[in-house]
TIVO-2410 file (N, C-alpha, C; in nm, 3 decimals):
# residues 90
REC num residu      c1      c2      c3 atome chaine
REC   1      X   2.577   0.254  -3.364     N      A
REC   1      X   2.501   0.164  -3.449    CA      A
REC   1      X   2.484   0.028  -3.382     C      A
REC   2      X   2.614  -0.023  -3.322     N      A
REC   2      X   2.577  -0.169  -3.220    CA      A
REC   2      X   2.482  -0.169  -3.187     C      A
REC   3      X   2.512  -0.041  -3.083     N      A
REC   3      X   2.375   0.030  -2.963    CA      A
REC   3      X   2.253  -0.008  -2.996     C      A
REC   4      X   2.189   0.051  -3.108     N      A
REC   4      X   2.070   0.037  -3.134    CA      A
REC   4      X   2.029  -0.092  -3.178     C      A
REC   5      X   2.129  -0.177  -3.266     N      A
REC   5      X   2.104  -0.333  -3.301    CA      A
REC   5      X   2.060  -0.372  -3.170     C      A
REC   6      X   2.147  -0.424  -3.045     N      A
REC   6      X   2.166  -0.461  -2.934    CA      A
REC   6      X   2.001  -0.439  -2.856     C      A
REC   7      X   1.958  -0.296  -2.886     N      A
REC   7      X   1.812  -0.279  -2.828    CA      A
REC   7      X   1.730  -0.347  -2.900     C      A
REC   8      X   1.715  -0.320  -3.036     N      A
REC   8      X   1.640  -0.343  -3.117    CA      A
REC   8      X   1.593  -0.546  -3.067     C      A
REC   9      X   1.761  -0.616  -3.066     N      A
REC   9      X   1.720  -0.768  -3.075    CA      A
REC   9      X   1.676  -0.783  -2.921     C      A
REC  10      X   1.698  -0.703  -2.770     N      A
REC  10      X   1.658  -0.702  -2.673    CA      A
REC  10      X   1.526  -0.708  -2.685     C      A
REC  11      X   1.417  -0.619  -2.752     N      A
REC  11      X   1.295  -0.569  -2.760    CA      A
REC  11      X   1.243  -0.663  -2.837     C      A
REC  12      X   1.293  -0.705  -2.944     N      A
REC  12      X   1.211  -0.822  -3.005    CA      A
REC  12      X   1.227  -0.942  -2.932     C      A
REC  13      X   1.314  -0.959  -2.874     N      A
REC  13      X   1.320  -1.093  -2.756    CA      A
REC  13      X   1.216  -1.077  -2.622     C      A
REC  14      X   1.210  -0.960  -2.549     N      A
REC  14      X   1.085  -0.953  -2.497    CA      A
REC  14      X   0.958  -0.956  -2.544     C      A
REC  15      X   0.947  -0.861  -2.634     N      A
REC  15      X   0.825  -0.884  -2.700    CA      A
REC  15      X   0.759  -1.061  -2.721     C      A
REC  16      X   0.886  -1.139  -2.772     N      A
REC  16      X   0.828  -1.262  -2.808    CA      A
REC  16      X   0.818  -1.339  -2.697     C      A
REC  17      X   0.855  -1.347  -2.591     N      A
REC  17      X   0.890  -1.422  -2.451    CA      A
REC  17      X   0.813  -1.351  -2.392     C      A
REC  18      X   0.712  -1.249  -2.406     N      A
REC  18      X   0.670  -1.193  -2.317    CA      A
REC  18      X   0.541  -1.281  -2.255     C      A
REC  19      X   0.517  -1.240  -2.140     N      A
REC  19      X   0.410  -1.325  -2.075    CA      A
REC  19      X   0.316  -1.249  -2.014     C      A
REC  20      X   0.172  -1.295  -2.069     N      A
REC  20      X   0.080  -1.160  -2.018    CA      A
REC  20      X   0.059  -1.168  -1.852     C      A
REC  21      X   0.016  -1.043  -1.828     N      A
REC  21      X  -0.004  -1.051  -1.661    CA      A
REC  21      X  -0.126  -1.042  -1.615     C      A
REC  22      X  -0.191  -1.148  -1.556     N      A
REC  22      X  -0.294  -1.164  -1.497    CA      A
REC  22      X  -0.311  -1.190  -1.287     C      A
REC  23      X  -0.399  -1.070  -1.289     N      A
REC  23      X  -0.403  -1.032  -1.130    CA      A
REC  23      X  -0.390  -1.195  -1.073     C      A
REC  24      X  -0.415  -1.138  -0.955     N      A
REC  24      X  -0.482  -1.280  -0.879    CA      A
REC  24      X  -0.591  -1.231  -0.805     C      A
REC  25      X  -0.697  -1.308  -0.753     N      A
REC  25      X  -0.855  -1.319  -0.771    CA      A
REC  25      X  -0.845  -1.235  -0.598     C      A
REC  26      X  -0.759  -1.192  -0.517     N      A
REC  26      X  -0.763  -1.085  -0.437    CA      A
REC  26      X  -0.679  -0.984  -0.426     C      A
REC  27      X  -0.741  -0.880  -0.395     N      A
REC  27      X  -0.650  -0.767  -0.347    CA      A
REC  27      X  -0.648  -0.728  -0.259     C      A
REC  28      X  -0.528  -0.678  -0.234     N      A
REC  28      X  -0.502  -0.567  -0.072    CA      A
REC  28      X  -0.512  -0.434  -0.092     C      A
REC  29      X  -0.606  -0.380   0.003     N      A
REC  29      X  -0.579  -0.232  -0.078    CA      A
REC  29      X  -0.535  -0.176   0.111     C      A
REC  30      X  -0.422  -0.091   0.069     N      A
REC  30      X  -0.367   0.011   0.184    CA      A
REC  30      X  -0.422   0.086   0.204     C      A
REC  31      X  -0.411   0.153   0.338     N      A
REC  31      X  -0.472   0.270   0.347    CA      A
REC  31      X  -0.382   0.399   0.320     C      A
REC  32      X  -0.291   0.391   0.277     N      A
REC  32      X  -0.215   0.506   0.146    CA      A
REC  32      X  -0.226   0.491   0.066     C      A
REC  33      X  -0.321   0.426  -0.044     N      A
REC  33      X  -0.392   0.429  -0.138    CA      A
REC  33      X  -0.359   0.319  -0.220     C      A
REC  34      X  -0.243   0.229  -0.221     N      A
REC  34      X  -0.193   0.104  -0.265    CA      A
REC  34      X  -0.278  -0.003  -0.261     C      A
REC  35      X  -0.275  -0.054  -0.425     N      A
REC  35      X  -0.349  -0.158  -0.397    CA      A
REC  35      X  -0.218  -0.302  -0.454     C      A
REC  36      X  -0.283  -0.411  -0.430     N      A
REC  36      X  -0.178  -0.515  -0.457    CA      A
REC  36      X  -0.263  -0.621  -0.495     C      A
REC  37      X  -0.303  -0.701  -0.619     N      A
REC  37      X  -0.431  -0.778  -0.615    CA      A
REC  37      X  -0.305  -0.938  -0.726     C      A
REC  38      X  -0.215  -0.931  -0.598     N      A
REC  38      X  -0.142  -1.042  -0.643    CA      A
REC  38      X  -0.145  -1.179  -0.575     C      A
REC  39      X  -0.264  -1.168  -0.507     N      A
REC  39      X  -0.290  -1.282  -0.401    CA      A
REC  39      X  -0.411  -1.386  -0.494     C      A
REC  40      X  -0.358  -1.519  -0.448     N      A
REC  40      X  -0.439  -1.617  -0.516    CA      A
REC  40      X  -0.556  -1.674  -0.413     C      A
REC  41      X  -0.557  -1.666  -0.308     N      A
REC  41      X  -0.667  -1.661  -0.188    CA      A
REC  41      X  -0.642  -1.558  -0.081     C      A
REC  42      X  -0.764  -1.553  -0.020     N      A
REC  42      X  -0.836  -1.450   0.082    CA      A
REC  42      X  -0.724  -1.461   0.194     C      A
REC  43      X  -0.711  -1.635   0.242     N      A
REC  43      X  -0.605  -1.630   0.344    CA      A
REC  43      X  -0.484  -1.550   0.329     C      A
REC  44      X  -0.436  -1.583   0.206     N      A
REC  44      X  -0.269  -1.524   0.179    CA      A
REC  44      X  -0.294  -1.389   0.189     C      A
REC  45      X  -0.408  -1.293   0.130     N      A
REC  45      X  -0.405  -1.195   0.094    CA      A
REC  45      X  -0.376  -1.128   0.304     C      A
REC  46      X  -0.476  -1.156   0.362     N      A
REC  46      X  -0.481  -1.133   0.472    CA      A
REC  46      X  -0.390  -1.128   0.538     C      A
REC  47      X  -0.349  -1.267   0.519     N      A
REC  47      X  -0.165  -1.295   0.652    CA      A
REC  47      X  -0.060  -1.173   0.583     C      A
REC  48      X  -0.074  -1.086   0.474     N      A
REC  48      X   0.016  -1.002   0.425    CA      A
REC  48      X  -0.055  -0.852   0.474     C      A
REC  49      X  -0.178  -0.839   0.503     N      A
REC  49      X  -0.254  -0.732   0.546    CA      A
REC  49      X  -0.202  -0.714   0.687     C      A
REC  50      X  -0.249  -0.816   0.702     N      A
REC  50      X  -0.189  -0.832   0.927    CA      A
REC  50      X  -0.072  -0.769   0.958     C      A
REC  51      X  -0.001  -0.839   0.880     N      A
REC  51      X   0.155  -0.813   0.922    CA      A
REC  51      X   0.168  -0.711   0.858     C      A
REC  52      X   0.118  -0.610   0.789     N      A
REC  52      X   0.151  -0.496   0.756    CA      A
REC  52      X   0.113  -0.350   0.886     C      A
REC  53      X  -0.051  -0.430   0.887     N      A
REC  53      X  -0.100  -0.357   0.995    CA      A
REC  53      X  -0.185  -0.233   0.940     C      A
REC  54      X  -0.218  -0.258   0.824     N      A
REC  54      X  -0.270  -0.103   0.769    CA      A
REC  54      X  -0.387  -0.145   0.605     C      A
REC  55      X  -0.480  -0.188   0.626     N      A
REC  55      X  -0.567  -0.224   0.504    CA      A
REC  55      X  -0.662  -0.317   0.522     C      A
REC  56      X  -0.703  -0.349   0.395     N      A
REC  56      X  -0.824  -0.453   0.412    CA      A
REC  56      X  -0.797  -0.562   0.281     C      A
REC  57      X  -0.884  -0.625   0.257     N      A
REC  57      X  -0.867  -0.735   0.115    CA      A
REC  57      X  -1.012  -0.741   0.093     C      A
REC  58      X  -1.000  -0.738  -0.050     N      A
REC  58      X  -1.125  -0.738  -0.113    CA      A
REC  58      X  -1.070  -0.839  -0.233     C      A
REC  59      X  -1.181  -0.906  -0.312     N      A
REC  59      X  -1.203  -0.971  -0.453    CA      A
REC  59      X  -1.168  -0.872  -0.573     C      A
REC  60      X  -1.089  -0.941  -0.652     N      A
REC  60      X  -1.054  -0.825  -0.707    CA      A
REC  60      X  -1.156  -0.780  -0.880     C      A
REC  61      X  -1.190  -0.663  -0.848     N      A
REC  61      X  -1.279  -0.645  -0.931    CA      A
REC  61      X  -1.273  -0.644  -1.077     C      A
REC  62      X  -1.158  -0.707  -1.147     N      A
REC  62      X  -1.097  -0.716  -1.275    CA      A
REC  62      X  -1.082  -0.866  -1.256     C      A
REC  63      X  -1.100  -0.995  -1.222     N      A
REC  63      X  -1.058  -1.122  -1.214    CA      A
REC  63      X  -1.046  -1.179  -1.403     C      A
REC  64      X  -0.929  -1.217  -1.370     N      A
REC  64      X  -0.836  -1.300  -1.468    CA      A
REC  64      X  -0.826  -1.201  -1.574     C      A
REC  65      X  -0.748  -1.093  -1.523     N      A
REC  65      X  -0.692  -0.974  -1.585    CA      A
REC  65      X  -0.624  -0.835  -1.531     C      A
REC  66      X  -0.486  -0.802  -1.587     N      A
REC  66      X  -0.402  -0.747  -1.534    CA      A
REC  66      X  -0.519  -0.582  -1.449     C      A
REC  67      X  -0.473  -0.584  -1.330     N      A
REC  67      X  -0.601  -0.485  -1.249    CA      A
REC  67      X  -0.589  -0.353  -1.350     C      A
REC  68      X  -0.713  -0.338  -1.374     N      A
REC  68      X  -0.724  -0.163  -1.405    CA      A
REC  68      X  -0.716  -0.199  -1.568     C      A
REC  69      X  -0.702  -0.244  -1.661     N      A
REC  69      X  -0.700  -0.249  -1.748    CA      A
REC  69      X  -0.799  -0.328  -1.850     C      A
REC  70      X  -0.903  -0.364  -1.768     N      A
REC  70      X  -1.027  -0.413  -1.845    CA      A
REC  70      X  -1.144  -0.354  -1.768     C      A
REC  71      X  -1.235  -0.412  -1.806     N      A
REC  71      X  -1.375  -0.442  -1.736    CA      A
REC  71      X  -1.408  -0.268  -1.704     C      A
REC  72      X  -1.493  -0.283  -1.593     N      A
REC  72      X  -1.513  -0.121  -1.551    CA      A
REC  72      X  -1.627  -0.175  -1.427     C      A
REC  73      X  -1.577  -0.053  -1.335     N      A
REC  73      X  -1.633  -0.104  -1.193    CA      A
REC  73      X  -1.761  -0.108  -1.265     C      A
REC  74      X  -1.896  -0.185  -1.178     N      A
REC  74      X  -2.047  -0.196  -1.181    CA      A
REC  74      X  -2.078  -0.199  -1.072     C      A
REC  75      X  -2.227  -0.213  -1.042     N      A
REC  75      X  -2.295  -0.260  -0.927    CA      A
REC  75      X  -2.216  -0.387  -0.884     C      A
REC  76      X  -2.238  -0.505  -0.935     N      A
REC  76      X  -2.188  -0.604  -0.865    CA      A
REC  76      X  -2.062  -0.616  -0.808     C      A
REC  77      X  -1.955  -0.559  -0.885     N      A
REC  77      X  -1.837  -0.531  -0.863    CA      A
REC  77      X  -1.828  -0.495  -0.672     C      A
REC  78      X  -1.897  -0.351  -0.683     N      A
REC  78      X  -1.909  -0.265  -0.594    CA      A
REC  78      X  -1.933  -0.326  -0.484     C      A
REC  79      X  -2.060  -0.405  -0.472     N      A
REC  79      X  -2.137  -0.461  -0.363    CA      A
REC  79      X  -2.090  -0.597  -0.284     C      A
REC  80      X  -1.978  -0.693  -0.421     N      A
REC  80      X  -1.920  -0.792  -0.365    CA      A
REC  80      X  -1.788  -0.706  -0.336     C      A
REC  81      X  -1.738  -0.656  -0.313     N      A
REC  81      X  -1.610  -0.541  -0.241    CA      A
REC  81      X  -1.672  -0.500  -0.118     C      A
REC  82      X  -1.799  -0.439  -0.117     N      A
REC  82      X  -1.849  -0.347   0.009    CA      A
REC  82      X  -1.889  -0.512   0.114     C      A
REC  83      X  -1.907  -0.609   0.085     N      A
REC  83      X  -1.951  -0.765   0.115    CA      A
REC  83      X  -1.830  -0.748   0.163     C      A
REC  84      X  -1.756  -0.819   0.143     N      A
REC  84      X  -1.610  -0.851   0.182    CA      A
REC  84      X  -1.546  -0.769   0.236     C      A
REC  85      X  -1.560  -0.668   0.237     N      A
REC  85      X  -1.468  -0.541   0.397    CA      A
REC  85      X  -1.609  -0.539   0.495     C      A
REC  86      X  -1.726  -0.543   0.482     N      A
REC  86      X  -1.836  -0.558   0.611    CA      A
REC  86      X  -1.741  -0.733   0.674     C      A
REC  87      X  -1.773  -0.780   0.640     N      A
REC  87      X  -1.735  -0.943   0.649    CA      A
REC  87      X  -1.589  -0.946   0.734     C      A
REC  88      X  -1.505  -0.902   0.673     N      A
REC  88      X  -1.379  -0.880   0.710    CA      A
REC  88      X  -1.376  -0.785   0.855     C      A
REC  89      X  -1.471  -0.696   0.864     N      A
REC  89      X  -1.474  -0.634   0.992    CA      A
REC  89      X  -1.578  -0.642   1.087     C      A
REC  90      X  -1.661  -0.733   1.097     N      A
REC  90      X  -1.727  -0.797   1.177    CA      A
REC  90      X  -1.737  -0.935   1.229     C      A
***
């Protein structure tokens, strides 16, 4: 019976302290399929790409919202992503 008190006031203490999560305005996406869109500029995102040695960075197509959980890819989405890896590799 503790047990469950003990969760119960855990869960309502997160719940109330909780803090929503919002991406940052780039992502890294791996080439094992990982993406990471916790970068607040292009530079940072990059100097973490380099030194990995394996990906690219794109804008992240959900901006000012946790990735994957709003919006829905579009054209523009698409075309400023396909922009930014041409750019990035030329």
């Amino acid at each position: 019976m503790r047990t469950i008190a003990v969760v119960l006031l855990a869960l309502l203490a997160m719940a109330l302290t909780g803090i929503s999560a919002n991406a940052g305005a780039w992502c890294a996406n791996y080439l094992r399929g990982v993406s990471n869109c916790g970068y607040s500029s292009a530079a940072q995102c990059w100097a973490t790409v380099r030194g990995l040695g394996d990906g690219f960075c794109a804008p992240n197509p959900y901006p000012g919202t946790a990735y994957g959980s709003g919006g829905s890819w579009n054209i523009a989405a698409r075309n400023a992503i396909g922009a930014a890896i041409r750019a990035a590799y030329s």
